[in-house]
C-alpha positions in Angstrom: -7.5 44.8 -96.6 -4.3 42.3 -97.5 -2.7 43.2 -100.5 0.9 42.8 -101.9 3.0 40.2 -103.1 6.1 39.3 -100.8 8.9 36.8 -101.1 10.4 34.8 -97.6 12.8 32.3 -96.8 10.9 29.3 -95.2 13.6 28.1 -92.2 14.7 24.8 -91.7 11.6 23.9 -88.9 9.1 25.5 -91.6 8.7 29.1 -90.4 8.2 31.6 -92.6 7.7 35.4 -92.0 4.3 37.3 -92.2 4.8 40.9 -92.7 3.5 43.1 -90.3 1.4 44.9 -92.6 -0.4 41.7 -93.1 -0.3 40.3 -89.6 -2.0 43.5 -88.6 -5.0 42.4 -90.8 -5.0 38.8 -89.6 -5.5 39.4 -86.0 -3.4 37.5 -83.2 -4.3 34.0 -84.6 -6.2 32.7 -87.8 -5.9 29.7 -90.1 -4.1 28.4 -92.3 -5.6 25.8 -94.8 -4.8 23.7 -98.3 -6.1 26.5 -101.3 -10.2 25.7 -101.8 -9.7 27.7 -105.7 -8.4 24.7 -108.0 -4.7 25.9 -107.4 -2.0 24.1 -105.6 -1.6 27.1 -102.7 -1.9 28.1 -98.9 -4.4 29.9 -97.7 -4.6 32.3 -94.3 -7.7 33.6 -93.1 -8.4 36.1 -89.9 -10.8 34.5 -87.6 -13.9 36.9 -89.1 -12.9 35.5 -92.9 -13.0 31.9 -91.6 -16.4 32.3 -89.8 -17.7 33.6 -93.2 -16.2 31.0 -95.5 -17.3 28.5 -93.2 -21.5 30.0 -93.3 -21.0 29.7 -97.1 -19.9 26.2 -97.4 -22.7 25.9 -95.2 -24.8 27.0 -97.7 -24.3 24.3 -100.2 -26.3 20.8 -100.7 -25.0 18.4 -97.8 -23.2 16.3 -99.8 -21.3 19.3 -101.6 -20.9 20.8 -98.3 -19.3 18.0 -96.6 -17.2 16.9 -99.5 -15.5 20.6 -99.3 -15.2 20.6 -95.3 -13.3 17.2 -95.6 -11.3 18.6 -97.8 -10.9 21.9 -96.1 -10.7 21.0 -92.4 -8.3 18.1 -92.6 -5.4 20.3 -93.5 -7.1 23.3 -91.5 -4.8 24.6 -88.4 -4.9 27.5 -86.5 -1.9 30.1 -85.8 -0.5 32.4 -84.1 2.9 34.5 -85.3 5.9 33.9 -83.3 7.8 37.2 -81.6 9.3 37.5 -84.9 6.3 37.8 -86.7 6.7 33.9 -88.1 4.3 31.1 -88.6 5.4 27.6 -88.4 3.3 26.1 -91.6 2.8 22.4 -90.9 4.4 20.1 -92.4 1.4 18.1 -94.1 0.9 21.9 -95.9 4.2 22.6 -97.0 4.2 19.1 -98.5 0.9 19.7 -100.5 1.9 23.2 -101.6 5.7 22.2 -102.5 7.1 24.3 -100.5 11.0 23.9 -99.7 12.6 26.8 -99.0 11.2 30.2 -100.4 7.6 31.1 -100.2 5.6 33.6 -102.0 2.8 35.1 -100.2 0.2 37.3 -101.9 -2.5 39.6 -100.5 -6.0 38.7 -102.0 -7.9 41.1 -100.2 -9.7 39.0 -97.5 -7.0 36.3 -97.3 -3.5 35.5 -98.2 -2.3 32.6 -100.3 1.1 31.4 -99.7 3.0 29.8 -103.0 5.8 27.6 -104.1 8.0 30.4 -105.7 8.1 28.2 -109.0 4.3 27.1 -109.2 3.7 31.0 -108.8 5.7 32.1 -111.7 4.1 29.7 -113.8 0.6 30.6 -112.4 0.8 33.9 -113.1 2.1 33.8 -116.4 -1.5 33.7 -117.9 -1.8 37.3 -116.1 -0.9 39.9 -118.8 -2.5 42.7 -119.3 -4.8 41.5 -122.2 -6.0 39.0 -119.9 -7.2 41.2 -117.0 -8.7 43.8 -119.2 -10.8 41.2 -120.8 -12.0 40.3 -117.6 -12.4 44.1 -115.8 -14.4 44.7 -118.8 -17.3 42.1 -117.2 -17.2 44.9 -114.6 -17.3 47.8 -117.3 -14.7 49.5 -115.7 
């Protein structure tokens, strides 16, 4: 399961750490893809996430379907972390996600999402406490 939030310098050639804790989950290569939720982010996703995202666009009407994989697989590439434990992030996806020099990377369970540090902060101030009790208690939990 990926979980955490982390905070990496992106280098000059657009590399950016993975921590291994994460990488482990991941596999030895995945993909890395513009953010499908509404939200100007990165997305990672092992090999076995990717499969299953891909059979549930699948799912949709065909003309739903192939607006999202036009979307989706145009910016879609597939990695592999350096003996560092980097990624290069291509250009084309640092551009879209406004990423510069800092990168904030969050685990969301079955993928990551990698964010401009400033579009984060903003993002998640709408995440108080208030807020995420009135949704957990949709789950009466």
């Amino acid at each position: 399961m990926l979980f955490g939030g982390y905070q990496h310098t992106i280098d000059k050639k657009g590399r950016v750490f993975i921590p291994s804790k994460l990488r482990d989950d991941l596999g030895e290569s995945f993909f890395i893809c513009r953010g499908i939720s509404g939200k100007r982010c990165l997305c990672i996703y092992s090999l076995p996430e990717w499969d299953r995202l891909v059979a549930k666009i699948e799912t949709l009407p065909s003309t739903k379907a192939s607006t999202v994989k036009r979307f989706l697989y145009e910016g879609s590439f597939t990695l592999e972390c350096d003996a560092q434990g980097r990624i290069l992030i291509p250009a084309v996806l640092r551009e879209y996600a406004g990423l510069n020099d800092e990168a904030h990377i969050i685990g969301m369970s079955t993928n990551l999402e990698i964010w401009d540090p400033a579009l984060w902060a903003k993002e998640s101030e709408q995440y108080t406490p208030e807020s995420i009790a009135a949704i957990m208690e949709e789950l009466n939990f």
